[in-house]
Backbone bond lengths (Angstrom), bond angles and torsions (degrees), N, CA, C in turn:
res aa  C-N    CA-C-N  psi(-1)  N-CA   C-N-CA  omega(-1)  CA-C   N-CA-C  phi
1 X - - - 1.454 - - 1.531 110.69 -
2 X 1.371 118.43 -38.88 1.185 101.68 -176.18 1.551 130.99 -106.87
3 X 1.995 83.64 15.24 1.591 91.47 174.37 1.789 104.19 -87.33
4 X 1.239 111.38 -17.25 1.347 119.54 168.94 1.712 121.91 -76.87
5 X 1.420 116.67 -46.38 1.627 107.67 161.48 1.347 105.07 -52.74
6 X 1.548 124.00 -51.98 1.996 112.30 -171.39 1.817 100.90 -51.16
7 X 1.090 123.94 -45.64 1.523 110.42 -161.66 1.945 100.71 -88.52
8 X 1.222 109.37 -7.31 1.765 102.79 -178.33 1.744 86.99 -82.83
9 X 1.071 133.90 -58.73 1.570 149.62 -140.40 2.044 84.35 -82.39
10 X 1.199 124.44 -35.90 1.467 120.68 -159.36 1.884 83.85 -86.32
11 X 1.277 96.84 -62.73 1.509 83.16 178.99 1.352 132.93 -58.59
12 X 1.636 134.42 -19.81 1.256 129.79 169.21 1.472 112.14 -85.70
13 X 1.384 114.20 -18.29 1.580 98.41 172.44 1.979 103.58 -93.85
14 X 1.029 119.67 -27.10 1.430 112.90 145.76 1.617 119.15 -19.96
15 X 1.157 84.75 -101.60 2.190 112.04 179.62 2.320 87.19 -25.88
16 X 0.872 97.83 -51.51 1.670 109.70 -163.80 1.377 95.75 -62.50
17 X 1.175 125.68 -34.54 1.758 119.40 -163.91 2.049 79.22 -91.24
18 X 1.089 124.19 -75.84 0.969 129.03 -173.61 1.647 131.45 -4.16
19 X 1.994 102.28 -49.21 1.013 114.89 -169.04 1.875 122.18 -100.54
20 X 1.460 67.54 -9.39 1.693 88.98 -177.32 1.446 107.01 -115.29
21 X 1.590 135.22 -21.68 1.366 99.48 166.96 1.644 115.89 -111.81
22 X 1.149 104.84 -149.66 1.378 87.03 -177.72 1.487 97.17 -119.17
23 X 1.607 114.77 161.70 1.651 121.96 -161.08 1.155 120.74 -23.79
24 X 1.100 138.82 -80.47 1.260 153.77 165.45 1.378 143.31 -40.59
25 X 1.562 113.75 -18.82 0.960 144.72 95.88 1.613 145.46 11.19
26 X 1.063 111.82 -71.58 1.239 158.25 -149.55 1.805 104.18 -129.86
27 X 0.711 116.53 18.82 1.683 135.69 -170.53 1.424 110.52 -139.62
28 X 1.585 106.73 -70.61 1.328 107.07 151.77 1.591 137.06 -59.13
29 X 1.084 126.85 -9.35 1.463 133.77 155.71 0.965 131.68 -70.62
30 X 1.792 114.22 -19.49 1.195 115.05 -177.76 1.401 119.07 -75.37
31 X 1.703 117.77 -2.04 1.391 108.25 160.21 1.537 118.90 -100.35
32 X 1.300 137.93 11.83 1.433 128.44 144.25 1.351 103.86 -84.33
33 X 1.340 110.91 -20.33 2.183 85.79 179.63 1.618 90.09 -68.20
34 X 1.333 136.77 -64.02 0.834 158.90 -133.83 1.653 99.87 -59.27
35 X 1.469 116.14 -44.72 1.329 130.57 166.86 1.906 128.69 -82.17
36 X 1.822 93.71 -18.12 1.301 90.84 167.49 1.641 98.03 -79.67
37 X 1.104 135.62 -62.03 1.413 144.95 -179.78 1.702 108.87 -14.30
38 X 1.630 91.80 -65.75 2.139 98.18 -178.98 1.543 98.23 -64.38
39 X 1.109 130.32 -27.25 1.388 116.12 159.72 1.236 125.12 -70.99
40 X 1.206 124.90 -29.30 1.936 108.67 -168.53 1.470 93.24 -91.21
41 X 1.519 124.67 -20.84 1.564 131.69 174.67 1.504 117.81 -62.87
42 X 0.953 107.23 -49.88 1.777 114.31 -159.12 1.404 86.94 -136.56
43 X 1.420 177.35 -109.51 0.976 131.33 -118.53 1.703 136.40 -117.86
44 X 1.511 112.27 17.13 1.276 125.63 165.33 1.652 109.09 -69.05
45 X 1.221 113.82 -24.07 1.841 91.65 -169.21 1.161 117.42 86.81
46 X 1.387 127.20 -22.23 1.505 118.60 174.27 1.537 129.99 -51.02
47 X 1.880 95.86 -25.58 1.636 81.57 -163.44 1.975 86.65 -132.07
């Protein structure tokens, strides 16, 4: 389960950096989504 919230949560804040910043940008973000994600996955407790 929560290897599936990390990749739903990595990919919507992905798609989200994507459309809203611009390339490079949006390249480099992909490692705080990437770290908000292993957080809302594995260590918030939510799921």
């Amino acid at each position: 389960m929560q290897r599936k919230v990390f990749w739903l949560a990595f990919g919507a804040l992905g798609l989200l950096a994507d459309f809203t910043l611009p390339f490079w940008w949006a390249l480099v973000a992909t490692i705080p989504a990437g770290m908000a994600a292993w957080w809302i996955a594995y260590r918030s407790d939510w799921f």
